[in-house]
N, C-alpha and C positions, 0 to 999 in steps of 0.2 A: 739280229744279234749274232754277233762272230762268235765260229762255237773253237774251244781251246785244242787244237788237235794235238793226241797224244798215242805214240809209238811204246806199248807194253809189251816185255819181255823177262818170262822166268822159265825155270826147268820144271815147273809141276801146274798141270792142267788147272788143277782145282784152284789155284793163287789165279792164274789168271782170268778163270770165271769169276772169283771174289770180285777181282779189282775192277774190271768188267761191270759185274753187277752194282757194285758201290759208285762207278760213273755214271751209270744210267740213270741214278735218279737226279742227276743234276742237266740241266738244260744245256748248259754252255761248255759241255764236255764232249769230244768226239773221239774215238778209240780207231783211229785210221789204220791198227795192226797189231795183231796177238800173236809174240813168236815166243816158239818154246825154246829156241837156240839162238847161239851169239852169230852165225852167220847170216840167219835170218834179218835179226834185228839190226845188222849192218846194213845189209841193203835195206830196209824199210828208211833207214835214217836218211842213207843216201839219196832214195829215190822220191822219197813221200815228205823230207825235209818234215818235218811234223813242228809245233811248238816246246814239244818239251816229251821229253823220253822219261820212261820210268823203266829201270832194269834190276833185275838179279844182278846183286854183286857176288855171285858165284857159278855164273855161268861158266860150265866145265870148258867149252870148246875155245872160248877167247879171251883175252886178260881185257882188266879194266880201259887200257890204254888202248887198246885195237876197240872199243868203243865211244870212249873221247875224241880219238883220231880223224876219223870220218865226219863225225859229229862236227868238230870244228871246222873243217874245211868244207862243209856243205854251208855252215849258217855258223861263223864264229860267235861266241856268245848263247848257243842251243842250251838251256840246258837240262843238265844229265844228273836225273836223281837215279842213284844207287839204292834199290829197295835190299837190307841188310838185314841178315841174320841177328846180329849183335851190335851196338855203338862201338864198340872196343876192338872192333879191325883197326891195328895204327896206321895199314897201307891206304884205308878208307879216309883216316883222318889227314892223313897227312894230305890227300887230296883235297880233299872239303875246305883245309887251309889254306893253301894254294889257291884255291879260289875254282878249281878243278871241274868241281859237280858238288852236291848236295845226297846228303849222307840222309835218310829214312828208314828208321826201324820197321823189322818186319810185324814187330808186335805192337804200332800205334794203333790207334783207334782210328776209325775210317772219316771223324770231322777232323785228323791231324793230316790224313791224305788228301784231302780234297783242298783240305788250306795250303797246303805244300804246294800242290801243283800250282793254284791259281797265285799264288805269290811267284810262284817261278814265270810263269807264262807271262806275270806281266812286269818282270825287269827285279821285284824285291828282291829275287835271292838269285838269277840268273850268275853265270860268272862274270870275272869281269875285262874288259875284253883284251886286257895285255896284263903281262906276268908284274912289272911294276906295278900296276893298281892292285890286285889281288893281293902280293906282299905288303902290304901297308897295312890289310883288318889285322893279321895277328899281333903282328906290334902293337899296334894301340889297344890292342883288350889286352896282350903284357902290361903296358904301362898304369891301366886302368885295376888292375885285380887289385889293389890295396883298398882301391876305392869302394869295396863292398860293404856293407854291413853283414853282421851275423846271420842277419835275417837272409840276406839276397843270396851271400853264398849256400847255407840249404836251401835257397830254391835252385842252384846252380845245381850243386849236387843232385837233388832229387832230377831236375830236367835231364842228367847225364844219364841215369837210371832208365830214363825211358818214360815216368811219368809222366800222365797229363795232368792240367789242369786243374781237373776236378780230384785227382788222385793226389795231390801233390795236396791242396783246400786239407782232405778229409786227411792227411797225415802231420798237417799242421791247423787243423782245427782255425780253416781262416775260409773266408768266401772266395771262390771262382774271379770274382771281381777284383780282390785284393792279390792275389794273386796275378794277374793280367798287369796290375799299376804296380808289385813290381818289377816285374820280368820289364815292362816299358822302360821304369829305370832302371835296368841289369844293361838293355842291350845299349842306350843313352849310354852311358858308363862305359860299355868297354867297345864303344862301336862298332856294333853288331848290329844284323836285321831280323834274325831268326832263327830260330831255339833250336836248329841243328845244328849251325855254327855255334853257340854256347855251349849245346853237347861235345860239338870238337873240340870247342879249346876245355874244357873244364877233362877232359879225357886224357888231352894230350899234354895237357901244361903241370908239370910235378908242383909247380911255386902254388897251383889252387887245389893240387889233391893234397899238399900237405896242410892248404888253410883250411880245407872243407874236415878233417878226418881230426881238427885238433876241437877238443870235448867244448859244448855251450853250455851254459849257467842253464839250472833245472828249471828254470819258470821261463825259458825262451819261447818254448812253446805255446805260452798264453799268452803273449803281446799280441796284441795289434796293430796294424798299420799306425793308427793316431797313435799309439804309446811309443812309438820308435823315434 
C-alpha cells in the first residue's frame, strides 16, 4: 500500500504532536516532516515534494503565498491545506476560491482531518491546475444558491460555523445519514466537492448570508428528509 506522504507545519509543538498522533493511527499516512516555521516547511515542500502539506495559516515568518509558491513549482497541482484559526479569514477564502489551497479549521474533529487529507491526496479537492478552471467553481455555486431549499441552506450555514456532521444531526434533530444526502445535494447544486469550499463560499458570498440569516417557519426543524 502507498502510504500518503505529508509535510506538517505550525508554530506550537503540542499541534504538531496532535496531528502527528492522529496520523498514526491510520496506516496509509506518512508524516515525512514536522516544522515549526515557514522556512522550514519551505524547504521540506521543495525537497521531500510530499503529497499534500498541511500548514498554519499564521505562520509568523512567511505569508501564505511564499508557501503556495514553491509548492507549485515543485509539483503544480500539490495541494496545500491551510490548518486556520477561524473560517472567516477573507484572505484565506478568497484563496480557497481561486482554487488556491484548501481552507481547515483548527477546531474540526480529527475524522474531518483525516478525510481532508485523503480526498486531497487523491485529486477531490486538490487545486486545479490552471487559474481558468479554478474560476469557473465559484460561478456556478453563484448561479446555483437559489437553488437551495430552507433545509440545505441551514445546513450551509451550520457547515460555515465549523460544524460536523453529527453536530449539525443533534442541532436539527435529524440523522448523520440525512445529513450526508443532503450535503451530496448541496455540493450537486452548486458544484462543489467538499465542505470547505461550501464553507468559502457560504462565508464569502453576501447573496447566501443574507438567504441563511432571513427567519424559517417554527416547525422547520421537525421535517425530515421524506417530508421535504
Amino acid at each position: 500500500m502507498r502510504r500518503i506522504r505529508i509535510v506538517i507545519a505550525d508554530r506550537h509543538p503540542i499541534v504538531l504532536q496532535g496531528i502527528r498522533s492522529v496520523l498514526a493511527m491510520h496506516r496509509d499516512f506518512t508524516v515525512v516532516a514536522s516544522c515549526s516555521d515557514g522556512a522550514s516547511c519551505i524547504e521540506a515542500i521543495q525537497f521531500l515534494v510530499p503529497d499534500v502539506a498541511l500548514v498554519d495559516a499564521a505562520l509568523p515568518d512567511v505569508s501564505r503565498q511564499q508557501i503556495l509558491a514553491p509548492a507549485n513549482a515543485v509539483n503544480p497541482g500539490m495541494p496545500i491545506i491551510f490548518f486556520a484559526g477561524t473560517t472567516r479569514d477573507r484572505d484565506l477564502q478568497r484563496l480557497a476560491l481561486d482554487g488556491a489551497c484548501i481552507v481547515l479549521p483548527k477546531d474540526a474533529i480529527p475524522e474531518m482531518l483525516v478525510a481532508t487529507l485523503r480526498e486531497a491526496a487523491q485529486g477531490q479537492t486538490a487545486v486545479s491546475p490552471s487559474a481558468g478552471q479554478a474560476s469557473e467553481e465559484p460561478r456556478a455555486g453563484d448561479q446555483a444558491l437559489t437553488q437551495l431549499t430552507d433545509r440545505e441552506r441551514q445546513i450551509v450555514r451550520l457547515v460555515s460555523e465549523g460544524l460536523s456532521n453529527k453536530a449539525i444531526g443533534r442541532r436539527l434533530n435529524l440523522a448523520d445519514g440525512t445529513i450526508k444526502v443532503h450535503l451530496h445535494h448541496i455540493f450537486q447544486k452548486l458544484d462543489i466537492s467538499n465542505r470547505t469550499l461550501l464553507a468559502a463560499l457560504a462565508i464569502s458570498r453576501s447573496e447566501l448570508h443574507a438567504a441563511l440569516r432571513e427567519p424559517k417557519p417554527p416547525d422547520l426543524l421537525q421535517q425530515d428528509l421524506l417530508g421535504e
